[in-house]
PDBQT receptor file of N, H, CA, C and O in Angstrom, charges set to zero:
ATOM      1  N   UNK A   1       0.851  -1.181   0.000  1.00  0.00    +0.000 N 
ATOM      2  CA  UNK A   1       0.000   0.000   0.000  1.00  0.00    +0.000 C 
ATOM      3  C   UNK A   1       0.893   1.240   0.000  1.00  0.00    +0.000 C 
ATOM      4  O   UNK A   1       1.896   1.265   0.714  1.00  0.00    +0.000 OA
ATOM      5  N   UNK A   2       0.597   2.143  -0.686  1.00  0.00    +0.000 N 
ATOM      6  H   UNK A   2      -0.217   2.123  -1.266  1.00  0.00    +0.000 HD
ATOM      7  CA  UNK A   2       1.351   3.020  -0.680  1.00  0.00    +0.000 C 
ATOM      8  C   UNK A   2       1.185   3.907   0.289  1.00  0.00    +0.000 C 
ATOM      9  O   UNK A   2       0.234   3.776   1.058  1.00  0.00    +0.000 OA
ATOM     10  N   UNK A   3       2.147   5.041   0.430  1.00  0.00    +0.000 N 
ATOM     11  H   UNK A   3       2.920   5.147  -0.195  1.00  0.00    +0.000 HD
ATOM     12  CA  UNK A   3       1.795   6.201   1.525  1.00  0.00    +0.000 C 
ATOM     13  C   UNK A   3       2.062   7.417   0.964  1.00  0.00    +0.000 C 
ATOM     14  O   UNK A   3       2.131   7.731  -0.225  1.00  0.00    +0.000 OA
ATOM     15  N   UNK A   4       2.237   8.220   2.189  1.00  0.00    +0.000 N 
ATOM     16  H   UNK A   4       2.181   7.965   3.154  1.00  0.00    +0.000 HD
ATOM     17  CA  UNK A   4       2.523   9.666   1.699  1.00  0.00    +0.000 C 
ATOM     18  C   UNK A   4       3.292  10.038   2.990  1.00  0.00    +0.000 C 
ATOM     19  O   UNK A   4       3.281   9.564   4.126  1.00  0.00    +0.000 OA
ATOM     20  N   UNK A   5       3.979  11.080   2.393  1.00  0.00    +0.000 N 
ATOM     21  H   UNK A   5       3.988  11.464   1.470  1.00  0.00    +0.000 HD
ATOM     22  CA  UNK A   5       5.514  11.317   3.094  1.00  0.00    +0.000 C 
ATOM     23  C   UNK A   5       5.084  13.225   3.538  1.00  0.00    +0.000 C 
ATOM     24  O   UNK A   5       5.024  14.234   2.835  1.00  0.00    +0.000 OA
ATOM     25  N   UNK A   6       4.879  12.993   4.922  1.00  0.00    +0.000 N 
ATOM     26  H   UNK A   6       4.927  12.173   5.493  1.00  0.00    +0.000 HD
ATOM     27  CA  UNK A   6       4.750  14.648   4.981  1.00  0.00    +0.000 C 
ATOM     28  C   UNK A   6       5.365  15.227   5.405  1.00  0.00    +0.000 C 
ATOM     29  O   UNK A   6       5.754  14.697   6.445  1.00  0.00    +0.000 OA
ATOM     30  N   UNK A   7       5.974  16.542   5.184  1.00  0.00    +0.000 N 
ATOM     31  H   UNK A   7       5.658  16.973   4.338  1.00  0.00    +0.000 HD
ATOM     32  CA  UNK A   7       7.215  17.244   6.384  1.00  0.00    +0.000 C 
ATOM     33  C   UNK A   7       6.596  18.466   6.551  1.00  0.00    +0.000 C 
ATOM     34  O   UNK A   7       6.142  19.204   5.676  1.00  0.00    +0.000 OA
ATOM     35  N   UNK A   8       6.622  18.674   8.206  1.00  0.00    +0.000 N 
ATOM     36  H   UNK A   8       6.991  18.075   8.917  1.00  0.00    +0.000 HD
ATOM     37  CA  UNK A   8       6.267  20.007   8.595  1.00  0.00    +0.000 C 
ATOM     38  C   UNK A   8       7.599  21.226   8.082  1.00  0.00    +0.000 C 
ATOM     39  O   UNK A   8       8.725  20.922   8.476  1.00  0.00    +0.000 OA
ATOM     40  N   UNK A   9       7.463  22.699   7.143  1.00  0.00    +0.000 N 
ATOM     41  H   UNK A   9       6.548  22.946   6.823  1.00  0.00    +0.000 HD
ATOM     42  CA  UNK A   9       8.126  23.357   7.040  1.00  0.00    +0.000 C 
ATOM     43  C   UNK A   9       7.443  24.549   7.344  1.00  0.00    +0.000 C 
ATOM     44  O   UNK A   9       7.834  25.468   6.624  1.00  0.00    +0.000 OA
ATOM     45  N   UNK A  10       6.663  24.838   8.055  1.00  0.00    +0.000 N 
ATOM     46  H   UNK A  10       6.345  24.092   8.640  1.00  0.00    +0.000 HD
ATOM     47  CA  UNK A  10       6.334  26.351   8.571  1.00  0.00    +0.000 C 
ATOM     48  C   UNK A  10       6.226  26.112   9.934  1.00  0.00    +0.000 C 
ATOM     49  O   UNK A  10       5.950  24.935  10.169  1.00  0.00    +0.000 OA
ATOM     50  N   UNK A  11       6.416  27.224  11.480  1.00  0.00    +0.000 N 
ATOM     51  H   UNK A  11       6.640  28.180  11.290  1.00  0.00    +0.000 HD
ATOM     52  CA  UNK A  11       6.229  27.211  12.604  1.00  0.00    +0.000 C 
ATOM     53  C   UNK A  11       4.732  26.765  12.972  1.00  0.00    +0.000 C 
ATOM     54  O   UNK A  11       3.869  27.498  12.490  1.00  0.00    +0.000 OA
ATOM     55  N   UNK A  12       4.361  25.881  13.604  1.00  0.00    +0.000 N 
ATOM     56  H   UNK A  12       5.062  25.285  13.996  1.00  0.00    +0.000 HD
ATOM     57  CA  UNK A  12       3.401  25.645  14.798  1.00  0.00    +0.000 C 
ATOM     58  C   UNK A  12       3.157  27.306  15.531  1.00  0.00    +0.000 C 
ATOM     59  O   UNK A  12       2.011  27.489  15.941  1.00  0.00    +0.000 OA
ATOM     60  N   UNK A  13       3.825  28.102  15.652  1.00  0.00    +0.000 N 
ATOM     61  H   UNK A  13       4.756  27.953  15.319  1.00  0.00    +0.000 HD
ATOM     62  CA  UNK A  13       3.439  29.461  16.539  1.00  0.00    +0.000 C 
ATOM     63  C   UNK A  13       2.236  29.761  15.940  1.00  0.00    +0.000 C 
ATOM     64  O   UNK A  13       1.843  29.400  14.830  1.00  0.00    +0.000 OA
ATOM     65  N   UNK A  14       1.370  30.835  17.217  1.00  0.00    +0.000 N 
ATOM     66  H   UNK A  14       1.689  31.128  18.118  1.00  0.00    +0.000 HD
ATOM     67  CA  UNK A  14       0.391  31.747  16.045  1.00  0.00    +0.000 C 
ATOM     68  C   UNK A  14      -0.369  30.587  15.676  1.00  0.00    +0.000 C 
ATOM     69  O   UNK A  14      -1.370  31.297  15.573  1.00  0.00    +0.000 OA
ATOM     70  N   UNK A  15      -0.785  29.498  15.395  1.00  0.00    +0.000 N 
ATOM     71  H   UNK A  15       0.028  28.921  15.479  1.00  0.00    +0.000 HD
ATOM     72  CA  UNK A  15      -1.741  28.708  14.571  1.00  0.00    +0.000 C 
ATOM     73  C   UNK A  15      -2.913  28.604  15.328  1.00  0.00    +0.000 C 
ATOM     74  O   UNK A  15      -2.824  28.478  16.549  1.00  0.00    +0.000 OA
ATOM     75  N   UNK A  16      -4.329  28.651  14.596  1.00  0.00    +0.000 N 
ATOM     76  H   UNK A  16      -4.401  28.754  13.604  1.00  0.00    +0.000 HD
ATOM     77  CA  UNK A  16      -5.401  28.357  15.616  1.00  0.00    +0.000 C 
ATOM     78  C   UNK A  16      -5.460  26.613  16.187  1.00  0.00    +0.000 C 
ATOM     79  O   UNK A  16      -4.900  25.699  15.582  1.00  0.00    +0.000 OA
ATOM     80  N   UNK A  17      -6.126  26.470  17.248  1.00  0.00    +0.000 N 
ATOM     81  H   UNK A  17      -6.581  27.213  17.739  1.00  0.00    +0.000 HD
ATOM     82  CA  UNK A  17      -6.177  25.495  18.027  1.00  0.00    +0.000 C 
ATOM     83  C   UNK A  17      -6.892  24.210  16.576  1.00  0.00    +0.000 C 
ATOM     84  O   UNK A  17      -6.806  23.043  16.959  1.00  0.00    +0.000 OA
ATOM     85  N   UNK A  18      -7.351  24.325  15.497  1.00  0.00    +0.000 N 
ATOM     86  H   UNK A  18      -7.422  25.272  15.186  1.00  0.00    +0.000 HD
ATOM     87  CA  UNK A  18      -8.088  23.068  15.216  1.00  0.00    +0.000 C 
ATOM     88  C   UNK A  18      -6.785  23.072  14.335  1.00  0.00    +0.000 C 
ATOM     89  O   UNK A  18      -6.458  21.902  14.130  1.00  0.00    +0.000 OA
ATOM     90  N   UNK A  19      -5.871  24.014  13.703  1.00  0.00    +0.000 N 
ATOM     91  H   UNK A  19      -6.136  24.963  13.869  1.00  0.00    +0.000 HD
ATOM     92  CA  UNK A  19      -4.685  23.448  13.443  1.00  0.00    +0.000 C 
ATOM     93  C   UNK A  19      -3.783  22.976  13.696  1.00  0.00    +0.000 C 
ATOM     94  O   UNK A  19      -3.072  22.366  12.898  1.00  0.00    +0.000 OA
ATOM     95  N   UNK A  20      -3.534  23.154  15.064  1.00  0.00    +0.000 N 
ATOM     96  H   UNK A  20      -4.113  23.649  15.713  1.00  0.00    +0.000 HD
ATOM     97  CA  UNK A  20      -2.605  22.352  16.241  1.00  0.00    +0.000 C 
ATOM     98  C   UNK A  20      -3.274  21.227  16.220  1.00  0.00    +0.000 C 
ATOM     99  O   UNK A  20      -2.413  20.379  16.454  1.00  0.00    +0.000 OA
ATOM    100  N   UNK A  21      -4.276  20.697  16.085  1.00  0.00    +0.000 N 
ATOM    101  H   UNK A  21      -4.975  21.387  15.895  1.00  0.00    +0.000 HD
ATOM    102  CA  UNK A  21      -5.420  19.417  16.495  1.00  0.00    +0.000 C 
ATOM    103  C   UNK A  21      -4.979  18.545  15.108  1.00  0.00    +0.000 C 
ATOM    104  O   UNK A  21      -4.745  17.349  14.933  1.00  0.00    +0.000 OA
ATOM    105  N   UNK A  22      -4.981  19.770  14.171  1.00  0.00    +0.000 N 
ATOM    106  H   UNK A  22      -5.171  20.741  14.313  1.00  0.00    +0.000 HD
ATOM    107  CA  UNK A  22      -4.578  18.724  13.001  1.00  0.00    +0.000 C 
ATOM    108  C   UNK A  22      -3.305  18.484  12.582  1.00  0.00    +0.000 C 
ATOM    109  O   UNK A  22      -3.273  18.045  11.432  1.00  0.00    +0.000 OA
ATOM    110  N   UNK A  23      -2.214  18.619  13.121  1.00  0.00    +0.000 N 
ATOM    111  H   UNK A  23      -2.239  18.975  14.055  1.00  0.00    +0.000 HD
ATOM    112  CA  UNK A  23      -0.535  18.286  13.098  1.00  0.00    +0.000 C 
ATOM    113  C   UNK A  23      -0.469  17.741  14.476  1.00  0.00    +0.000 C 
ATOM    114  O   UNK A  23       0.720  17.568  14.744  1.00  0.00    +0.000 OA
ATOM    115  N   UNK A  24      -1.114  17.449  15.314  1.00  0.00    +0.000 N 
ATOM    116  H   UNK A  24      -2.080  17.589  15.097  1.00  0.00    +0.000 HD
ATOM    117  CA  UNK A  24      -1.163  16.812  16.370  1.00  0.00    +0.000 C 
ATOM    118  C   UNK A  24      -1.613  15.346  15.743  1.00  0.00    +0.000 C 
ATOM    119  O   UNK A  24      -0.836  14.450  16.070  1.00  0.00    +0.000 OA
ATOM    120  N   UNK A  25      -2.666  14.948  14.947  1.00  0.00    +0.000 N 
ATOM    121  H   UNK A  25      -3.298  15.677  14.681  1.00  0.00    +0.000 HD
ATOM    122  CA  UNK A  25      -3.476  14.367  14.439  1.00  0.00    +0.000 C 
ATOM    123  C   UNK A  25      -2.189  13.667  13.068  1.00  0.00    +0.000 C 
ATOM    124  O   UNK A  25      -1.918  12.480  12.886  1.00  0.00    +0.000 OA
ATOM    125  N   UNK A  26      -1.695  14.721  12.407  1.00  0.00    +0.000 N 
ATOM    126  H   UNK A  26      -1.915  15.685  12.554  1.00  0.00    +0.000 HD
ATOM    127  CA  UNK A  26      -0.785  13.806  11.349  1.00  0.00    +0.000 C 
ATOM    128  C   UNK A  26       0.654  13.295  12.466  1.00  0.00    +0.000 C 
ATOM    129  O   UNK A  26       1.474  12.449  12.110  1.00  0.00    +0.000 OA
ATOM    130  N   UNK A  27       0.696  13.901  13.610  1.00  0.00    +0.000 N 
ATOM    131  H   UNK A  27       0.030  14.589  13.899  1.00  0.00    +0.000 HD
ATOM    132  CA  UNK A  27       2.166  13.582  14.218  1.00  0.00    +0.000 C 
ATOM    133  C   UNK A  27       3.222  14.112  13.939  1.00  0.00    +0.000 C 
ATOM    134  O   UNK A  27       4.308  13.559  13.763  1.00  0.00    +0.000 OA
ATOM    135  N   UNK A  28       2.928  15.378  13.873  1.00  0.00    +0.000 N 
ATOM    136  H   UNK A  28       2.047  15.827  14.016  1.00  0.00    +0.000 HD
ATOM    137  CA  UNK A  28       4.155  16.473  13.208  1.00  0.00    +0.000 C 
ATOM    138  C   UNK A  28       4.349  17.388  14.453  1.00  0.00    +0.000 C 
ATOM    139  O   UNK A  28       3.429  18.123  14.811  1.00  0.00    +0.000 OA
ATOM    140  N   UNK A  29       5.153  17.364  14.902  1.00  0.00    +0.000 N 
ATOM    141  H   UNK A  29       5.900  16.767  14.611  1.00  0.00    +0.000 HD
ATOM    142  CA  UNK A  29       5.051  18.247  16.187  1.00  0.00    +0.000 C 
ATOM    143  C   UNK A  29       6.978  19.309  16.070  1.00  0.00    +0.000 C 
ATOM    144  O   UNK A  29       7.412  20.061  16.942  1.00  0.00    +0.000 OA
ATOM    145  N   UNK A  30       7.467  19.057  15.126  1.00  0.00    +0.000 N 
ATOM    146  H   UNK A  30       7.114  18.445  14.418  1.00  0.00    +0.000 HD
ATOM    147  CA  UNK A  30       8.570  20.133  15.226  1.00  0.00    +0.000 C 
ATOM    148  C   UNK A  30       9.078  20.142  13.721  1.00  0.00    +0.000 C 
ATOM    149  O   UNK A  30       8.804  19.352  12.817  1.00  0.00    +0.000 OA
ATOM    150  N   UNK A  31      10.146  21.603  13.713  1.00  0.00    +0.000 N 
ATOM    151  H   UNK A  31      10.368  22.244  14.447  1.00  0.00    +0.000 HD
ATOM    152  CA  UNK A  31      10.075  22.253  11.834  1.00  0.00    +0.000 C 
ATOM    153  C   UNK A  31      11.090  20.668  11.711  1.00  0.00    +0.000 C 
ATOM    154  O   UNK A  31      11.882  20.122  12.480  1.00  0.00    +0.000 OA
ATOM    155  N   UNK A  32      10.563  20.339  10.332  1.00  0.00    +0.000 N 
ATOM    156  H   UNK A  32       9.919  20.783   9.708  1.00  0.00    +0.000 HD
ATOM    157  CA  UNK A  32      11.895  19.493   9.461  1.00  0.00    +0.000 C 
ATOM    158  C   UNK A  32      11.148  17.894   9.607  1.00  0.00    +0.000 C 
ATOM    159  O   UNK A  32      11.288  16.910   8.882  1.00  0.00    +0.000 OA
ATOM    160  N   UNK A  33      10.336  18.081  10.811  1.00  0.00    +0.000 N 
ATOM    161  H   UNK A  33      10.222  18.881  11.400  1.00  0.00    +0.000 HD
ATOM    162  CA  UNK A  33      10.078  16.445  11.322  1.00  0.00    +0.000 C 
ATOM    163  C   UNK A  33       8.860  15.940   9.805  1.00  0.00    +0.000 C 
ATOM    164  O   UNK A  33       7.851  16.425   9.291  1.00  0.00    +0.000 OA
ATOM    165  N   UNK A  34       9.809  14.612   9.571  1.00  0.00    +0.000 N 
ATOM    166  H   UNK A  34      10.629  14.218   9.988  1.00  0.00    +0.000 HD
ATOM    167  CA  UNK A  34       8.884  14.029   8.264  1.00  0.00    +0.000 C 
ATOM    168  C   UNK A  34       8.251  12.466   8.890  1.00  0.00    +0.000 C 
ATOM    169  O   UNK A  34       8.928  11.704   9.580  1.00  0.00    +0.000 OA
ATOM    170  N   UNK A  35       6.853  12.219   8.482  1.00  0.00    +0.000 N 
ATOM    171  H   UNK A  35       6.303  12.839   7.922  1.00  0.00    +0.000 HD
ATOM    172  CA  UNK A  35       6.331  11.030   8.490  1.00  0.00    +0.000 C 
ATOM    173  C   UNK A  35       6.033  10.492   7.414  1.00  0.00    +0.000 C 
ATOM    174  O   UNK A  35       5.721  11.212   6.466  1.00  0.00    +0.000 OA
ATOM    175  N   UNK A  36       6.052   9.061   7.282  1.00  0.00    +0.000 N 
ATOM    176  H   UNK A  36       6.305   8.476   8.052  1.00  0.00    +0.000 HD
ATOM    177  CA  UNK A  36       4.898   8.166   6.168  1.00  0.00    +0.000 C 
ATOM    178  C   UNK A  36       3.623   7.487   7.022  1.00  0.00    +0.000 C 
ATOM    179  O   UNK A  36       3.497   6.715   7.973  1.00  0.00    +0.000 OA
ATOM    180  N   UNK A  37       2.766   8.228   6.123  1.00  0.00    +0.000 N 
ATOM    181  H   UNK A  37       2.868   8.855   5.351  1.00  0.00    +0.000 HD
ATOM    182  CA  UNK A  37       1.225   8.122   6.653  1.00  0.00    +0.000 C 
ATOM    183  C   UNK A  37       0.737   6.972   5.594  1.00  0.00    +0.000 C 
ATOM    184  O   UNK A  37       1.315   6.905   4.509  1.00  0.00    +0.000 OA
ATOM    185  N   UNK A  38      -0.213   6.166   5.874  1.00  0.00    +0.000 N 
ATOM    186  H   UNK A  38      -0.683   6.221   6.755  1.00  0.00    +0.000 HD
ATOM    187  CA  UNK A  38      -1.134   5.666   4.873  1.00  0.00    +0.000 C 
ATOM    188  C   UNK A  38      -2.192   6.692   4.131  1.00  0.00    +0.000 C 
ATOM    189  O   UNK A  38      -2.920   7.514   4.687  1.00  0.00    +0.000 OA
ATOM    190  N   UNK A  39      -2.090   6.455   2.909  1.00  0.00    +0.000 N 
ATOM    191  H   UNK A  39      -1.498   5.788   2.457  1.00  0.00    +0.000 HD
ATOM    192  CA  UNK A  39      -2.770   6.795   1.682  1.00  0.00    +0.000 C 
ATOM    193  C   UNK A  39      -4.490   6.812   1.570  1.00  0.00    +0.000 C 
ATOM    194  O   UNK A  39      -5.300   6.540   0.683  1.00  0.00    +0.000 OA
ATOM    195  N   UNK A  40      -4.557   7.227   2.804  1.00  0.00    +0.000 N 
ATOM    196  H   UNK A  40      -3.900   7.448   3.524  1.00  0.00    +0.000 HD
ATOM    197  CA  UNK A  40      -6.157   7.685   2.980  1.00  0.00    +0.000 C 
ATOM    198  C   UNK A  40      -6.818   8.950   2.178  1.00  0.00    +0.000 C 
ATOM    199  O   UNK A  40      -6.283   9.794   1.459  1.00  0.00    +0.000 OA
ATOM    200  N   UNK A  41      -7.726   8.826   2.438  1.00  0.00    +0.000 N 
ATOM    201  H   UNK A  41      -8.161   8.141   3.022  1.00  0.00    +0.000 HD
ATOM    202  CA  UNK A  41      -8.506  10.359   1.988  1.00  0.00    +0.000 C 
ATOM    203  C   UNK A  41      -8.643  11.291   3.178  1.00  0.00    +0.000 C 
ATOM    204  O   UNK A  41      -8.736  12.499   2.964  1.00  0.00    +0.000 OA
ATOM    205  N   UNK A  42      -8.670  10.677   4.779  1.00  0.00    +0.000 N 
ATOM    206  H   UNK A  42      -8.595   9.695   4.953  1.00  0.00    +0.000 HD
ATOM    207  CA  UNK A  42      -8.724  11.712   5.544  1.00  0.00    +0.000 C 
ATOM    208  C   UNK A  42      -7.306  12.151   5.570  1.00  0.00    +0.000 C 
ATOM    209  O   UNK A  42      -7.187  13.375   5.623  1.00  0.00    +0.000 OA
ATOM    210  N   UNK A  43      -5.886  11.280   5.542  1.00  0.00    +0.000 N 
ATOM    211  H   UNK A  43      -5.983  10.286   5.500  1.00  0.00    +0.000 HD
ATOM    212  CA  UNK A  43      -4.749  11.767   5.768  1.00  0.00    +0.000 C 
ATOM    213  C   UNK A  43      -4.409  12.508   4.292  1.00  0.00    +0.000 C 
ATOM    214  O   UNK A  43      -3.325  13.080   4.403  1.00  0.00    +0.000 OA
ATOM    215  N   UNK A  44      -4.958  12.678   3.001  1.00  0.00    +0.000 N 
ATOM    216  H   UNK A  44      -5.838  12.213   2.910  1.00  0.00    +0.000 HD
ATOM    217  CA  UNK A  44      -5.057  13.480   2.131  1.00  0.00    +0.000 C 
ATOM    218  C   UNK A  44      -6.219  14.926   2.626  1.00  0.00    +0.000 C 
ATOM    219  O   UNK A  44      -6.083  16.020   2.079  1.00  0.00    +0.000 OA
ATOM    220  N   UNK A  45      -6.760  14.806   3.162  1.00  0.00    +0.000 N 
ATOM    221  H   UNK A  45      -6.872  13.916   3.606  1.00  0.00    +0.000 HD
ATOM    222  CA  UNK A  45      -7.939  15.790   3.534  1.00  0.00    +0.000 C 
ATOM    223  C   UNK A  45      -7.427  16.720   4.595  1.00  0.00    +0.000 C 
ATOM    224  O   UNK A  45      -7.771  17.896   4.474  1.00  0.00    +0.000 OA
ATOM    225  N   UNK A  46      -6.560  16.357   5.752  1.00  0.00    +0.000 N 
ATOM    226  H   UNK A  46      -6.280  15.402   5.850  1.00  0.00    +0.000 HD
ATOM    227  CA  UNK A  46      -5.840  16.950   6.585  1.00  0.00    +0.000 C 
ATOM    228  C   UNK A  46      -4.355  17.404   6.214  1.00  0.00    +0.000 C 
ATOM    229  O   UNK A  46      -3.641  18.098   6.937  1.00  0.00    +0.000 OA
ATOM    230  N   UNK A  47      -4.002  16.874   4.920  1.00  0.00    +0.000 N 
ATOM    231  H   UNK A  47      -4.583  16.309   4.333  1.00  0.00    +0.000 HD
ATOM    232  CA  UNK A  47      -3.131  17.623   4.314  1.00  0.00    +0.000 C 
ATOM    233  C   UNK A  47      -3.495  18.315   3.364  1.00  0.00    +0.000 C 
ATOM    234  O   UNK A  47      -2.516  18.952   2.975  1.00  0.00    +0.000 OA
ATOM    235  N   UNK A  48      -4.616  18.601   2.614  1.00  0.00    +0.000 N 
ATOM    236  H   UNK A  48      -5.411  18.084   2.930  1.00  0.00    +0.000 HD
ATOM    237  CA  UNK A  48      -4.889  19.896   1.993  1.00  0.00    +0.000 C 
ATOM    238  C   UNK A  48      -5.111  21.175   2.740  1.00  0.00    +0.000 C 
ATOM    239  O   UNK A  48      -4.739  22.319   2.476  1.00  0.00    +0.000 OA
ATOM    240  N   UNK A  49      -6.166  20.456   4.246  1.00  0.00    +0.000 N 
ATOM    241  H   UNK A  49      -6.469  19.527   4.460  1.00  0.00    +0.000 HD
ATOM    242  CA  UNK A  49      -6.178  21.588   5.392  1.00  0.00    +0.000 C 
ATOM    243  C   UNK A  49      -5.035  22.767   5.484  1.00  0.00    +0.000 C 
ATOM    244  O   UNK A  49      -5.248  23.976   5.584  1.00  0.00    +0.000 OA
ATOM    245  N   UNK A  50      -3.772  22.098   5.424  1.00  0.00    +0.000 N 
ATOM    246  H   UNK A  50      -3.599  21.116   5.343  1.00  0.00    +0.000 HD
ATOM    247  CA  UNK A  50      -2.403  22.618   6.062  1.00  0.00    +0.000 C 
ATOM    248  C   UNK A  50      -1.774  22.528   5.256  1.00  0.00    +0.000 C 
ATOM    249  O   UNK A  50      -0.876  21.754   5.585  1.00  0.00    +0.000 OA
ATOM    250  N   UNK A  51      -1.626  22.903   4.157  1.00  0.00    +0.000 N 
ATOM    251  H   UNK A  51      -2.355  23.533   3.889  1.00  0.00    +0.000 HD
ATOM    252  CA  UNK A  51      -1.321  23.206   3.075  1.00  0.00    +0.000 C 
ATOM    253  C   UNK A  51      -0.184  24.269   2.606  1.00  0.00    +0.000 C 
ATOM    254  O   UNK A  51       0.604  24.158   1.667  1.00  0.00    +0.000 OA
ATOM    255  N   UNK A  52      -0.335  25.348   3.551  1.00  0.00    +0.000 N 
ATOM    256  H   UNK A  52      -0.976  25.438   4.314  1.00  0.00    +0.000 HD
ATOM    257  CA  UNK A  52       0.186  26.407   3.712  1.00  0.00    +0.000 C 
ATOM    258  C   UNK A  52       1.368  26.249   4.666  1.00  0.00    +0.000 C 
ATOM    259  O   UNK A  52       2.215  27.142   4.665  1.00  0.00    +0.000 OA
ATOM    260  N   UNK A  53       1.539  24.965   5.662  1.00  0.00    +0.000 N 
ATOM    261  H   UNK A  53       0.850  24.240   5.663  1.00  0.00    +0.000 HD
ATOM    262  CA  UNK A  53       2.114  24.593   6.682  1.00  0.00    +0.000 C 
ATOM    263  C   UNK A  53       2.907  23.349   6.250  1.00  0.00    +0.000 C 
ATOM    264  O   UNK A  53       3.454  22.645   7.099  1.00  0.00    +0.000 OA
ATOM    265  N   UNK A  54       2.955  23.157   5.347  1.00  0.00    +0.000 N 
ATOM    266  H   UNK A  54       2.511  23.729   4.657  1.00  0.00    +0.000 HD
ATOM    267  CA  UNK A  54       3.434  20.975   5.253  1.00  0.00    +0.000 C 
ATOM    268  C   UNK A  54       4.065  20.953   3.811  1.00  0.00    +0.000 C 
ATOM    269  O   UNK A  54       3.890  21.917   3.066  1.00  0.00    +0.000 OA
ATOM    270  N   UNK A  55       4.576  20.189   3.533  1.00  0.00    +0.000 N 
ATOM    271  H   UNK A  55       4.718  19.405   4.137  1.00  0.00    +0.000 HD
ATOM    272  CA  UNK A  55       4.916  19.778   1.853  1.00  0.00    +0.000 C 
ATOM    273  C   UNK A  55       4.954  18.240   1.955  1.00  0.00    +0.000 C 
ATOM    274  O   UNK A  55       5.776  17.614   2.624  1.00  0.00    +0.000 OA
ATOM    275  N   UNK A  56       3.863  17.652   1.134  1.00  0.00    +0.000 N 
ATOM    276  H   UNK A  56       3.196  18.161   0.590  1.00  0.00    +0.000 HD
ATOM    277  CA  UNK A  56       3.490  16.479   1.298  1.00  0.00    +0.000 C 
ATOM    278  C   UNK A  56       3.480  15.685  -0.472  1.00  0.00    +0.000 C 
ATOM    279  O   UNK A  56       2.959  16.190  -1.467  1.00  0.00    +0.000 OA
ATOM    280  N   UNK A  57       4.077  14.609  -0.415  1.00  0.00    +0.000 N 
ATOM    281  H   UNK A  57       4.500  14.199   0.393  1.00  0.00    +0.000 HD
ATOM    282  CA  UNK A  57       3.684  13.609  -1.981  1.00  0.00    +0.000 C 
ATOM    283  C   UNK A  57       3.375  12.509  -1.276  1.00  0.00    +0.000 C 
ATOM    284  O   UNK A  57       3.354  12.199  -0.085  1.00  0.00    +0.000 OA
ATOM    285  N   UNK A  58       3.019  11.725  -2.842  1.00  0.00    +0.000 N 
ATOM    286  H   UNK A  58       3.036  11.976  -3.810  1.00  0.00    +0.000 HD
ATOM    287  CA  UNK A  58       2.811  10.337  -2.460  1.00  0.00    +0.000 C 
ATOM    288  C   UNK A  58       4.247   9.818  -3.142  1.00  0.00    +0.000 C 
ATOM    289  O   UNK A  58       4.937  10.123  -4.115  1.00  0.00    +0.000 OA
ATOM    290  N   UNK A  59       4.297   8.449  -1.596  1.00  0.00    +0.000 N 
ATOM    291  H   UNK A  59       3.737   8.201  -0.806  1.00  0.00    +0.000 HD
ATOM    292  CA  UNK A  59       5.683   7.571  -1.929  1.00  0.00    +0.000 C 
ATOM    293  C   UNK A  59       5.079   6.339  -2.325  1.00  0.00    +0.000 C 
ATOM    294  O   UNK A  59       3.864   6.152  -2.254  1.00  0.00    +0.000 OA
ATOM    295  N   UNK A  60       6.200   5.183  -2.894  1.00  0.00    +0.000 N 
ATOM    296  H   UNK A  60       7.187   5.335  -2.952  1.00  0.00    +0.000 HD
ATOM    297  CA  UNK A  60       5.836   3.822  -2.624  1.00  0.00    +0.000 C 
ATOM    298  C   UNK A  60       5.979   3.274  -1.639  1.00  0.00    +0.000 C 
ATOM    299  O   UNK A  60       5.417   2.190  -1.484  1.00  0.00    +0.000 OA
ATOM    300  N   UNK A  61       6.750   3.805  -0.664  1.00  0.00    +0.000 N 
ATOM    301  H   UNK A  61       7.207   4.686  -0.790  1.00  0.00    +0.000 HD
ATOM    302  CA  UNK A  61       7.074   3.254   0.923  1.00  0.00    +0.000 C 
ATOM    303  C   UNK A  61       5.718   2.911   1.931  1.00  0.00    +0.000 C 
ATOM    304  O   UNK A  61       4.637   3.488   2.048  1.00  0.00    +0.000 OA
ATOM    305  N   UNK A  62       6.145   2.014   2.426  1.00  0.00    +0.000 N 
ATOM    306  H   UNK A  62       7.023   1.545   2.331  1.00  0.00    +0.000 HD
ATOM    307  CA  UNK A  62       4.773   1.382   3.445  1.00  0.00    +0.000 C 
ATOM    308  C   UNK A  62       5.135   2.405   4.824  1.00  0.00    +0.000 C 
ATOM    309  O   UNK A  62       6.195   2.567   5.428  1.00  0.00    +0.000 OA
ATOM    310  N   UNK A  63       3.429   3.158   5.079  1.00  0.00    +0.000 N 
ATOM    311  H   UNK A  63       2.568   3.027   4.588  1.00  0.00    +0.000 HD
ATOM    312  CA  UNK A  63       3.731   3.960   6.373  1.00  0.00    +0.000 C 
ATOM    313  C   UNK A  63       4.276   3.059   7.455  1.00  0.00    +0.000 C 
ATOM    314  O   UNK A  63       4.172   1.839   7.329  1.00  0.00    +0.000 OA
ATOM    315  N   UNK A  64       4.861   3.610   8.530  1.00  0.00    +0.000 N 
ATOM    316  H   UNK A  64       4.945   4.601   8.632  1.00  0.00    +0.000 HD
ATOM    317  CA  UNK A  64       5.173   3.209   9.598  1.00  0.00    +0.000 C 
ATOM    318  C   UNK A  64       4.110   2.834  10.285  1.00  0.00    +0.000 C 
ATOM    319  O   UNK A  64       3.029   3.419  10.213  1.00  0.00    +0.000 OA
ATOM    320  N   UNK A  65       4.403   1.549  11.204  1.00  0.00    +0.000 N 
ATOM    321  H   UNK A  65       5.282   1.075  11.263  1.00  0.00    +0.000 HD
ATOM    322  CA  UNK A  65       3.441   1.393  12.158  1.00  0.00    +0.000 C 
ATOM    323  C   UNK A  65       4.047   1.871  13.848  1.00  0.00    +0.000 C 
ATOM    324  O   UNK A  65       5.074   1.413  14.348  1.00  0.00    +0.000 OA
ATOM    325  N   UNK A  66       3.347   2.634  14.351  1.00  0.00    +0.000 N 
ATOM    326  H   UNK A  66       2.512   3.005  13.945  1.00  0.00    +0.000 HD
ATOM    327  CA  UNK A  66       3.606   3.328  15.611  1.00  0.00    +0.000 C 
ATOM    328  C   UNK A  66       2.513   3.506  16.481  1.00  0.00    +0.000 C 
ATOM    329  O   UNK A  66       2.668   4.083  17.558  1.00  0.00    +0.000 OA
TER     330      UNK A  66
């Protein structure tokens, strides 16, 4: 199954609380930190949210299990 590879590159400061909820929610909690998520539509849906905050593709790599 494929995934998607997201890296937080803008500050967490200043953000409203349902955007903290939603990088809390992908597991991004500091600048540079990258995950592989599974290839959902909500983990695509919470990365269009933050959009302005993240730089995200799709990989062939299998997300992590954690």
């Amino acid at each position: 199954m494929p995934g998607i590879k997201v890296k937080l590159v803008r500050s967490r400061a200043g953000r409203s609380h349902d955007q903290l909820a939603t990088l809390k929610g992908l597991g991004l909690y500091r600048m540079n930190q990258e995950r592989i998520l599974p290839d959902t539509p909500a983990t695509i849906g919470m990365c269009k949210k933050l959009q302005h905050l993240i730089e995200w593709e799709k990989v062939a790599e299998e997300p992590t299990q954690s």
